[in-house]
N, C-alpha and C positions, 0 to 999 in steps of 0.2 A: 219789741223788735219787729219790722215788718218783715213779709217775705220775700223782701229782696235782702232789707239788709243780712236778713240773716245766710242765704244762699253765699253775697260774698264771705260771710265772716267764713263758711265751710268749706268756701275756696282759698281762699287767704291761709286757712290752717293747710289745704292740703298741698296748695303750695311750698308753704314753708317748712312741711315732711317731706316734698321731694328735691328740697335744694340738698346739696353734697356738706355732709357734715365734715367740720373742721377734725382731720386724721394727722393733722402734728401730733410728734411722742410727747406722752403724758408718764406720770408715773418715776415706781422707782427708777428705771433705767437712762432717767435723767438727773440722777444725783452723781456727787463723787467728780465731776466733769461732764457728764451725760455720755452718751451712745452715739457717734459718729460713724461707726465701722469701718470702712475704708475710705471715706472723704479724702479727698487730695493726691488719693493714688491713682494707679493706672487703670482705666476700665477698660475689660476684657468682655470679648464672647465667646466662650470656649467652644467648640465643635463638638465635643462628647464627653462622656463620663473622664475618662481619661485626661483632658486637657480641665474639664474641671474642680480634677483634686490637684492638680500641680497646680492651679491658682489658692482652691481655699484651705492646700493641708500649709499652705507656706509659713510658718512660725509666726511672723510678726507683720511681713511687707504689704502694707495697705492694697487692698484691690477691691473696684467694685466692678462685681461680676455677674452680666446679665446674662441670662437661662430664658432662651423663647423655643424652648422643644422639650420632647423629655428626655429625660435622663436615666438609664437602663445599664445595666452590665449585658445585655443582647444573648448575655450565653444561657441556652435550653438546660432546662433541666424537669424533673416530672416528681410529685411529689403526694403525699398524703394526705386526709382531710387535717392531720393535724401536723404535717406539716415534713416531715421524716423523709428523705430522699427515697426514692425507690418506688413510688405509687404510680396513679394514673393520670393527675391533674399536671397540665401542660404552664409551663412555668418557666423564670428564668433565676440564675445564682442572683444572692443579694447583693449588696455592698454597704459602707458605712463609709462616709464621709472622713476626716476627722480634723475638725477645720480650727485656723489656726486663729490669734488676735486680730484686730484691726480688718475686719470682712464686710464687705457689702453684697449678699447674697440676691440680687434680684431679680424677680419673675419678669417677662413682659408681655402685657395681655391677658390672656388665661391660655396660654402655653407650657408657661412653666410648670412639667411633673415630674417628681420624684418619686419612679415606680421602684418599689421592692430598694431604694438609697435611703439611709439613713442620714441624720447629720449627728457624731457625736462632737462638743463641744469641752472638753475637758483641760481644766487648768487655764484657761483661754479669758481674756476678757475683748471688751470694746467692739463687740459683730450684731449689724444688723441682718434680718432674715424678713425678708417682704413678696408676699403676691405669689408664692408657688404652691403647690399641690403636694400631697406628700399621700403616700400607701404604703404597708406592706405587706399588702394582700398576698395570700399564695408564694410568700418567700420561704424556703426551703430552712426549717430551722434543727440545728444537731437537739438531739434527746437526751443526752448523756447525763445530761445535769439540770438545770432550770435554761430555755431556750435560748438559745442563743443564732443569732443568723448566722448559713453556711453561704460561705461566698467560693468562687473561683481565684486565685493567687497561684502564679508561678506554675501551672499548667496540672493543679491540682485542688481537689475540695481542702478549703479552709473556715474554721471557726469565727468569726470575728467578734460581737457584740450584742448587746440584748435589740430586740426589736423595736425600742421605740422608731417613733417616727424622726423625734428630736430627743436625745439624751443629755442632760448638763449635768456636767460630775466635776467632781476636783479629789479624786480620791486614789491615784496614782500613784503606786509603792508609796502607802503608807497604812503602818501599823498602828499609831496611836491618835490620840486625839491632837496632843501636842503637835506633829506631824501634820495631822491634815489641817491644822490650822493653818501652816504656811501656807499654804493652795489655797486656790483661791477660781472661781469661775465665777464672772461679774458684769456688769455693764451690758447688756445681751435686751434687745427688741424684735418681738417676733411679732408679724403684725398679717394682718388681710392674708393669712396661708388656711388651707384648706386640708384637714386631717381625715381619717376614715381607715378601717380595716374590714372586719365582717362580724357581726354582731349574734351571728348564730353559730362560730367558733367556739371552743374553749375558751374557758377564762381566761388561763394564760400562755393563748398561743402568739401571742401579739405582746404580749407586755401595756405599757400605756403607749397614749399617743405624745404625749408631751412630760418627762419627765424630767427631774430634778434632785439631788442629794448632797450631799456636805456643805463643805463650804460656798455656799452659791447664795449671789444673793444681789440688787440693783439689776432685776430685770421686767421688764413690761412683757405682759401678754397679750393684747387688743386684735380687736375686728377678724378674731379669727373664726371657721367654722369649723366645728370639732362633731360628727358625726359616726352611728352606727359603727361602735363596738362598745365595749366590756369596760375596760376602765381607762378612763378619762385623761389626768393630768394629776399623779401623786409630786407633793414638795414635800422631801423630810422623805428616809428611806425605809427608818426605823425608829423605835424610841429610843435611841443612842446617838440618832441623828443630832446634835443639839448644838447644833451653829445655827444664828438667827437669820434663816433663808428672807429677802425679803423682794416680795414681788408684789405687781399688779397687776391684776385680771380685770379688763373693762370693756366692752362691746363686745365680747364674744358671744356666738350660739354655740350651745351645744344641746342634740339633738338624737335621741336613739342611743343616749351611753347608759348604763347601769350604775357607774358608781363614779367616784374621787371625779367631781364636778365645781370645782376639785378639790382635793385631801390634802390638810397640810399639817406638817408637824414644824414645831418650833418656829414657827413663821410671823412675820409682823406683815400683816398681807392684806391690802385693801380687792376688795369683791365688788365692783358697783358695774353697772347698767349693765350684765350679762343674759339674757334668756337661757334657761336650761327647759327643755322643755321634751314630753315621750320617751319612752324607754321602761316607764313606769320605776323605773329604781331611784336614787336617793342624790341629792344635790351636793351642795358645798360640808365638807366634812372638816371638823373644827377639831383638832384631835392635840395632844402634850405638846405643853411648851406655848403653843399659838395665842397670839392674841393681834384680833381682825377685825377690819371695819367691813360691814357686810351691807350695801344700800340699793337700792333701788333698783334689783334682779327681780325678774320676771319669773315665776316655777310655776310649771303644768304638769299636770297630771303626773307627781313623782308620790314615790311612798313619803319621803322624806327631802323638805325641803332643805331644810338646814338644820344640821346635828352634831353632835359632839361626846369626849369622853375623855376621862384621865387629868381633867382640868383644864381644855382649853376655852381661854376665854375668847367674846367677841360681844361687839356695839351691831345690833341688829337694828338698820334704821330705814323705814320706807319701802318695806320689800313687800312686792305681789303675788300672793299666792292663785293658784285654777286649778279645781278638782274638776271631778266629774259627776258622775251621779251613784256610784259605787264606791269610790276611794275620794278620799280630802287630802290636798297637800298639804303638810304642818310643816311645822315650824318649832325647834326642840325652842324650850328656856335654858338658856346658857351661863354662866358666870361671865359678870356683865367686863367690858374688856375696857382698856384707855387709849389703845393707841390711837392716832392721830395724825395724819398723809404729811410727810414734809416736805410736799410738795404743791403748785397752787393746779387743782383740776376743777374740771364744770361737771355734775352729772347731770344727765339727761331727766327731764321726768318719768315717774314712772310707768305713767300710760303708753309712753311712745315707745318704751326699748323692743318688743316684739317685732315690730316694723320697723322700725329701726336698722337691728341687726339682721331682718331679712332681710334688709333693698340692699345693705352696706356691707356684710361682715363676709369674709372670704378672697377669693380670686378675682382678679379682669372688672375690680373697682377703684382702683388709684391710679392716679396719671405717673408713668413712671419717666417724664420726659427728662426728668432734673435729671434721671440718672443717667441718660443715653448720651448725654456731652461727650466728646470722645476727646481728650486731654491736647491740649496745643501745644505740650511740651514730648515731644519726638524723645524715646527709651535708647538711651546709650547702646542696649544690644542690636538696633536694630543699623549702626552707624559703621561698625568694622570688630570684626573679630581678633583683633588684638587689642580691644579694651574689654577689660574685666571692671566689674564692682564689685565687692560684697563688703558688708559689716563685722566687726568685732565687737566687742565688750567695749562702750566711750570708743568707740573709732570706727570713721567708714576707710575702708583700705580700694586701692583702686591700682590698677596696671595700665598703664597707657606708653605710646611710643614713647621713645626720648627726645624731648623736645617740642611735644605736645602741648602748649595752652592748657593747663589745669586751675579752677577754680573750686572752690565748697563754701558752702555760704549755710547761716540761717535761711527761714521763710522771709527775714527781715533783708537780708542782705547783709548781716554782718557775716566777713569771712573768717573759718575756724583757723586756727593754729595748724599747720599742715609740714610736715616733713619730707621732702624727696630724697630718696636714692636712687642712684644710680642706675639702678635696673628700670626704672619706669616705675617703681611700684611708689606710690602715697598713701600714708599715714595721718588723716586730719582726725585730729580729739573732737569729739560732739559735747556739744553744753547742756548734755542729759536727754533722754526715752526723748524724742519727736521724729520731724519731718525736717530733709535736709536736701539741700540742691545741690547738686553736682555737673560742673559745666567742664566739658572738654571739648575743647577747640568753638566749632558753633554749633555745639546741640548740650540741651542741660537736661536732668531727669531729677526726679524727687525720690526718694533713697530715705526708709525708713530704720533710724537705729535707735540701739538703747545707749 
């Protein structure tokens, strides 16, 4: 090869590294129906923390909601190194999201932070979470028991929830296995968000950054950056945990954590193109119940690249190890695993993921314009305060004057079976869980029921 050609062939590669990798959802979270979160619904900006939990604690009613500031509960508070109200370190209460079905959570720019806010996710399915920032550095947490964030509520200190940054549970008033089988926390995409606490804390003053338990299962993890603190992203709570959690972890860094990079129990959980890299602690942990396809991740300088215990299996295929000149990152031998992605993905090679997920994985790298449409169909609340909507059980019910123009229709246009009384109020049956139009006089809204 001459030296020319070959100059272009080292342009031509580096080109073709800095075109924008294809960030369409991959993975579990596109099984079952896939992950929409609030597509079709109304999209909001909410002005502050307050306007946006009244969009994503709402049960079920689609909303996609952009965040270009951060989000703070504002109230002072002064705290401990480990965390205990009453210290020196200047600080504000926490808060805990606690968001409902059908969500589109997103960032715009590299604006979106969720300082000292949680998102808990419980019982919930069908929410995507894209392009924001997440801490909870210096959140004020009670001692009494294993930490939990102290928040402000009703003009006094309140308990709320463990400290992750993201928490997904399904385990709500329920005592047996039987039980929490019905629950269910599912279909959930977390993508290009940025985690972090402080990595010279206590182990568990923070909890994880991303974590997981029961029933939970069809979610994608991607392009996110997971840095500086203690532990990572646990899936599976305990060895009693033993619902088949099933997620995928692809284009992440993580960078400065110590452990669960991440730890899974009972999980069928695909691990490919991630960098774990500094911290010197221990990578992907293969632990009961699991069985993982583990390929083409990048590990530096850990004690422990990939390891396991108690029987969990895994298919260990194409992954790069970088020691140093003191320590060598390994790689355990595992009981070899089957499973097998039931879904179709590309991984990247394996020389590239490093750079990769530096140019790409994090904040203020996705175009978020799809999301900023602002809807063409004008919200019945905003039209006169004597019309009402809300949903029942198979029925949207609605108050309008007498003698009002009322329609309900499908997305199709077919209209539902609807019963008027007297009073204004309507009663139209839904033809099961979707998205439904409701037209009064000349303004229509989309109106999510089960």
């Amino acid at each position: 090869m001459s030296r020319y050609s070959s100059l272009f062939a080292t342009l031509f590669a580096c080109s073709a590294m800095a075109a924008t990798p294809d960030f369409s959802q991959t993975g579990f979270s596109t099984m079952d129906g896939g992950t929409t979160g609030g597509a079709g619904g109304r999209v909001v900006r909410p002005a502050n923390l307050e306007e946006l939990k009244r969009y994503a604690e709402d049960p079920v009613t689609p909303y996609v909601i952009l965040v270009d500031k951060e989000m703070n509960t504002g109230i002072p508070v002064k705290v401990d190194a480990d965390g205990a109200v009453g210290g020196s370190i200047a600080s504000t209460y926490g808060d805990i999201v606690q968001v409902g079905s059908n969500k589109s959570i997103i960032g715009i720019g590299d604006k979106a932070f969720f300082n000292r806010v949680g998102l808990l996710i419980q019982k919930k399915r069908n929410i995507v979470v894209r392009n924001i920032k997440f801490t909870m550095l210096d959140v004020p947490v009670s001692k009494t028991d294993e930490n939990k964030v102290v928040g402000w509520r009703n003009g006094a200190q309140a308990v709320l929830s463990d400290p992750d940054c993201i928490s997904i549970q399904a385990d709500s008033a329920a005592s047996s296995y039987e039980q929490k089988k019905l629950q269910e926390s599912r279909n959930i995409w977390i993508d290009h968000c940025e985690f972090y606490n402080d990595p010279q804390a206590s182990t568990d003053r923070y909890d994880g950054l991303l974590d997981a338990k029961n029933n939970t299962y069809n979610v994608t993890i991607s392009w996110n950056y997971f840095h500086d603190h203690h532990k990572g992203s646990l899936i599976g709570n305990s060895d009693t945990d033993e619902f088949e959690h099933k997620f995928t972890f692809h284009h992440n860094r993580f960078r400065n954590i110590v452990s669960r990079q991440p730890m899974v129990r009972f999980g069928r959980a695909h691990i490919y193109n991630n960098h774990i890299h500094q911290g010197g602690g221990n990578g992907v942990d293969v632990r009961i119940g699991s069985d993982m396809l583990i390929e083409k991740n990048r590990f530096d300088t850990l004690s422990k690249a990939i390891f396991g215990s108690d029987g969990g299996k895994a298919r260990i295929v194409d992954n790069m190890t970088v020691g140093n000149s003191s320590k060598k990152t390994t790689i355990a031998t595992l009981p070899e695993g089957t499973f097998v992605p039931p879904y179709p993905y590309k991984a990247d090679p394996v020389a590239d993921v490093a750079q990769l997920v530096a140019d790409w994985a994090g904040v203020g790298k996705i175009d978020t314009k799809e999301y900023e449409q602002t809807s063409s169909i004008a919200p019945l609340g905003h039209r006169a305060k004597s019309i009402t909507v809300w949903t029942e059980t198979g029925k949207i019910a609605l108050r309008a004057p007498t003698g009002q123009t009322v329609r309900v229709t499908d997305l199709a246009g077919r209209p539902l079976h609807h019963v008027r009384h007297r009073d204004g109020t309507v009663h139209a049956t839904t033809r099961g869980e979707g998205m439904y139009l409701v037209t009064i006089g000349d303004q229509t809204e989309r109106v999510f029921a089960k």
